[in-house]
N, C-alpha and C positions, 0 to 999 in steps of 0.2 A: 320726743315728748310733745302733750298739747298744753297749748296755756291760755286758759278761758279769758275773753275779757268784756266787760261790763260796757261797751259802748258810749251810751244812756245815764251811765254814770257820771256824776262831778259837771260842775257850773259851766263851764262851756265846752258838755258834750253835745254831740257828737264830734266835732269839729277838733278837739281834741286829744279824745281817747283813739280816733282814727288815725289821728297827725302820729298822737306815738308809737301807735302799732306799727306803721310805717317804717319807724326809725329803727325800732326793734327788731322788724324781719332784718334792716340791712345788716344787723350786729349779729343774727344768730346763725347759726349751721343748718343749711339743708333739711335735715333731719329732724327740726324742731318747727313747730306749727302753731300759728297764732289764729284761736278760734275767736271768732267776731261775733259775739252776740247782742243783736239788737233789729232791728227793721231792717228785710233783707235791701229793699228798695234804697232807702236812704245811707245803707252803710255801701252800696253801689255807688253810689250817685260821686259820694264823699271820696271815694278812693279814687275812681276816675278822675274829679277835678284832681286830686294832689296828682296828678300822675300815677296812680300805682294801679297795676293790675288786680281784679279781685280772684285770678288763680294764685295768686301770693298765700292766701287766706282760706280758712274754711269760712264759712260767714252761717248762722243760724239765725232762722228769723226767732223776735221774740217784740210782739208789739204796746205790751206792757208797760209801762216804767212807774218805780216807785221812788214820789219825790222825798226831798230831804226832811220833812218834816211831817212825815205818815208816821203812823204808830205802825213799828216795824212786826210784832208779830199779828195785829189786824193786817196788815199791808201783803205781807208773805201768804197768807190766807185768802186774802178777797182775789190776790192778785198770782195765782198759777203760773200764769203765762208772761209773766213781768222778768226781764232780764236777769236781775239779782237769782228769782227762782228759777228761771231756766238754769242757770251759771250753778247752783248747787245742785239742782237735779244731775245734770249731766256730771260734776266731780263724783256724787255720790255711788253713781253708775257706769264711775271708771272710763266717760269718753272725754274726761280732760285730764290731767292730772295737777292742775291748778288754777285757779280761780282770783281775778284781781276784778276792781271794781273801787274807782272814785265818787262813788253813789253812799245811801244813806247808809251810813256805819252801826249802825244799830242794827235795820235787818242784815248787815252783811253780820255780823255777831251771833244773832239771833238762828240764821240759818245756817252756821258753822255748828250750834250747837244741837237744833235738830233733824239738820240735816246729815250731817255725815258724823256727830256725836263729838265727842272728845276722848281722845284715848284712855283705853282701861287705867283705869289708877291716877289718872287726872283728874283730883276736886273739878278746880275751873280753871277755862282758858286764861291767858294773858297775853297782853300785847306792851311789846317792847319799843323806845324808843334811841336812838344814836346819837352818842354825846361826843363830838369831835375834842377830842385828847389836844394838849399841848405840843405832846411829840409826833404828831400828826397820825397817833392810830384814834380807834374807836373806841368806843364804850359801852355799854347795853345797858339802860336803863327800864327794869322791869318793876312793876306793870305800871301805865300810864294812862289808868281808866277806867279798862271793863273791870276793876274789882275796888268798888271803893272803901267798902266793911270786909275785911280778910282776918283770917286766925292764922295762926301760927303758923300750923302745920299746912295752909294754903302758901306762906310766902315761901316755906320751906321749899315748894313747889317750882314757883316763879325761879327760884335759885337754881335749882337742877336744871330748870327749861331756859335759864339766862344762860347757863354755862353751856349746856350741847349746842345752843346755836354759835355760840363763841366758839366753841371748838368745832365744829364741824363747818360751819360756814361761811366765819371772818379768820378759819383756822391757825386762833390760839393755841397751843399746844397743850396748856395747863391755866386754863383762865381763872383770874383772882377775884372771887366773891366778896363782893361788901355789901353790908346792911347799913343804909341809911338812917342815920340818927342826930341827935342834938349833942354827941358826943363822943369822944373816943372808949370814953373806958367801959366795960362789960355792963353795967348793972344802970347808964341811962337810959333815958327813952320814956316810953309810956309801956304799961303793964303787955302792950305786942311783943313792942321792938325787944324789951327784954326774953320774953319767951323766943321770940325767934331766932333770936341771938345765941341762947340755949341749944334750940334744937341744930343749927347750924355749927355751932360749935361741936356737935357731938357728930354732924353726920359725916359719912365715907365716902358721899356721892360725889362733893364736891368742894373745891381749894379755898375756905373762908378764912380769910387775913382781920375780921372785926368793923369794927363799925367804920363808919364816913361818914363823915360831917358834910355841908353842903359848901362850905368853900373849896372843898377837893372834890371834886366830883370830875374837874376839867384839866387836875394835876397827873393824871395815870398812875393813880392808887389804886385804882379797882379795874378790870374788865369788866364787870357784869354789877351790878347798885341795883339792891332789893329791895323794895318800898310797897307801900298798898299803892292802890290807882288813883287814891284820893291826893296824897301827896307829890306823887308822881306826876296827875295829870296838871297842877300847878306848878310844880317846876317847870316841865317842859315849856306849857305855855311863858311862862315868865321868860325861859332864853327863848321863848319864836320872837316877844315882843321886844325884847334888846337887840335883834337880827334887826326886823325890820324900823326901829329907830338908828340905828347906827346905818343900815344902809339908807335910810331918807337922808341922812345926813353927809353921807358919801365918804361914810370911815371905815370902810369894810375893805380889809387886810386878804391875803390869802388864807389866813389860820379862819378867821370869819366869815367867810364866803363858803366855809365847809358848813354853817348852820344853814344853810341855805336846804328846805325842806327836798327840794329837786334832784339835791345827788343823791337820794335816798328811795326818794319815790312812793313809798308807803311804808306800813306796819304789817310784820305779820302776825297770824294769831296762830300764839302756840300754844301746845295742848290738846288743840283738835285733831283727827284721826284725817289730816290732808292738809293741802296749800292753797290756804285763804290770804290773800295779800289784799289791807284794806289803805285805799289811798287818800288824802287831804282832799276838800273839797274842790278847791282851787287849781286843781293840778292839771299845769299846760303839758304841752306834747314831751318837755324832757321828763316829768316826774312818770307821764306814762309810761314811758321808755324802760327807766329805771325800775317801776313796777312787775313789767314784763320779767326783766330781765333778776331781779331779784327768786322773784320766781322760779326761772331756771338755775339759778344757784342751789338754792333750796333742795329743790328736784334733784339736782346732781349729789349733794349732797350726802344722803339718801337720811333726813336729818328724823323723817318721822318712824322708819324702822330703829333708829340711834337711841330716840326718843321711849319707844316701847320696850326697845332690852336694855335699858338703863336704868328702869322703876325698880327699884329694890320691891321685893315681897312683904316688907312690912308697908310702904307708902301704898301699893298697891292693891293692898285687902281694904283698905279704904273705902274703896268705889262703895262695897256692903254696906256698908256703917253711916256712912254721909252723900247723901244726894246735893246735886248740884242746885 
């Protein structure tokens, strides 16, 4: 497999989305190929200081770069030739087969959706985040963002798309769906959580156990925790800021040291019709790594064919009726 990667991307690239590409060839198999996109010159330049060869790599020039704070569909537009849009050109066009980038998260969203679409019967994408468990497994906390106004029958979504990635890639065997709420019993919540509750209750696709409150969310109640992205993207942020208060303080345990963004690497976005892995902005050479290398999980997986023949025929007539 090829696994594209964004350079130019993230606060101290180039120096190190290269560092992690690096680390990543040493961990992958022959057979699998880290495509370098960005200035062919400078990602030379870059590899040789580290020591590494640039026959290791494919390398594509791209001398574009779109910063963090462009308006990401102007930016995709003015900017053709800009790494982000090389990087979906080329997914789109099947000479990668996934795509990472620590760069602006927005056109990385943005060009998942018009660039390679979202799968049939997918409302809208979502991106998932990882809740390190008590018993030292994981969690999947969906969505964490891109969807801050969602209906029902959209989280219903998130839930399907929480659960195949849990079963296919963190290979849960029968992963347990919860919908987070201000309560355990059926009929809390606001006029959503109730309806989704409803429809999750009634579906086939997937193992829901009821609602979660937010004091369990880190007991292993759930594998997969459904929520919009408005609530979601608060949470998350809330445990990054207890990570790093607790490590300025130097109280970070082995259990705590698992929120540490870096064993993780990025988010992916799922729903889209390929593998977009979107990374933190800050992300030094191990979170690249991990980006890389989550990727090929993914890929191996085969989570987006899993993902298409698992849309029941009623979620899937959808696309008709509701545009994203």
């Amino acid at each position: 497999m090829k696994i594209g990667l964004d350079v130019m991307g993230g606060d101290f690239a180039p120096g190190a989305a290269i560092g992690g590409a690096i680390l990543a060839h040493s961990e992958l198999p022959s057979e699998n190929r880290i495509v370098l996109i960005g200035p062919a010159d400078v990602v030379g330049d870059h590899l040789k200081s580290a020591g590494s060869s640039p026959e290791h790599f494919d390398i594509v020039d791209a001398r574009e770069v779109i910063g963090m704070g462009e308006h990401p569909t102007k930016a995709l537009t003015r900017k053709p030739t800009s790494t982000i849009s090389v990087g979906f050109n080329m997914l789109k066009h099947r000479q990668i087969d996934a795509f990472a980038s620590a760069g602006n998260s927005g056109a990385m969203l943005v060009g998942s959706i018009f660039s390679i679409n979202n799968i049939q019967g997918i409302i809208r994408p979502a991106t998932p985040a990882f809740l390190p468990q008590e018993n030292g497994g994981l969690s999947i906390l969906i969505d964490v963002g891109t969807n801050p106004d969602v209906r029902p029958d959209v989280m219903q979504q998130f839930a399907l798309l929480g659960s195949l990635y849990a079963q296919q890639v963190l290979k849960i065997s029968k992963p347990r769906v919860g919908l987070l709420n201000i309560g355990e019993e059926e009929e809390k919540g606001n006029i959503t959580a109730q309806a989704t509750h409803h429809l999750l209750k009634e579906s086939q696709e997937v193992n829901f156990i009821g609602n979660v409150e937010g004091r369990d969310i880190l007991k292993n109640k759930a594998d997969v925790i459904v929520c919009d992205g408005f609530t979601g993207n608060i949470l998350l942020k809330s445990l990054e800021s207890m990570y790093r208060i607790m490590a300025k303080r130097n109280l970070i345990d082995d259990y705590f040291a698992r929120f540490n963004y870096e064993n993780y690497g990025g988010t992916p976005i799922l729903g889209v019709n390929g593998i977009v892995i979107m990374g933190h902005g800050i992300s030094n050479e191990t979170a690249i790594k991990n980006m890389i290398l989550m990727g090929r999980d993914i890929y191996e997986s085969h989570l987006i064919s899993k993902i298409k023949h698992s849309l029941p025929d009623s979620v899937a007539s959808i696309t008709s009726a509701t545009a994203l």
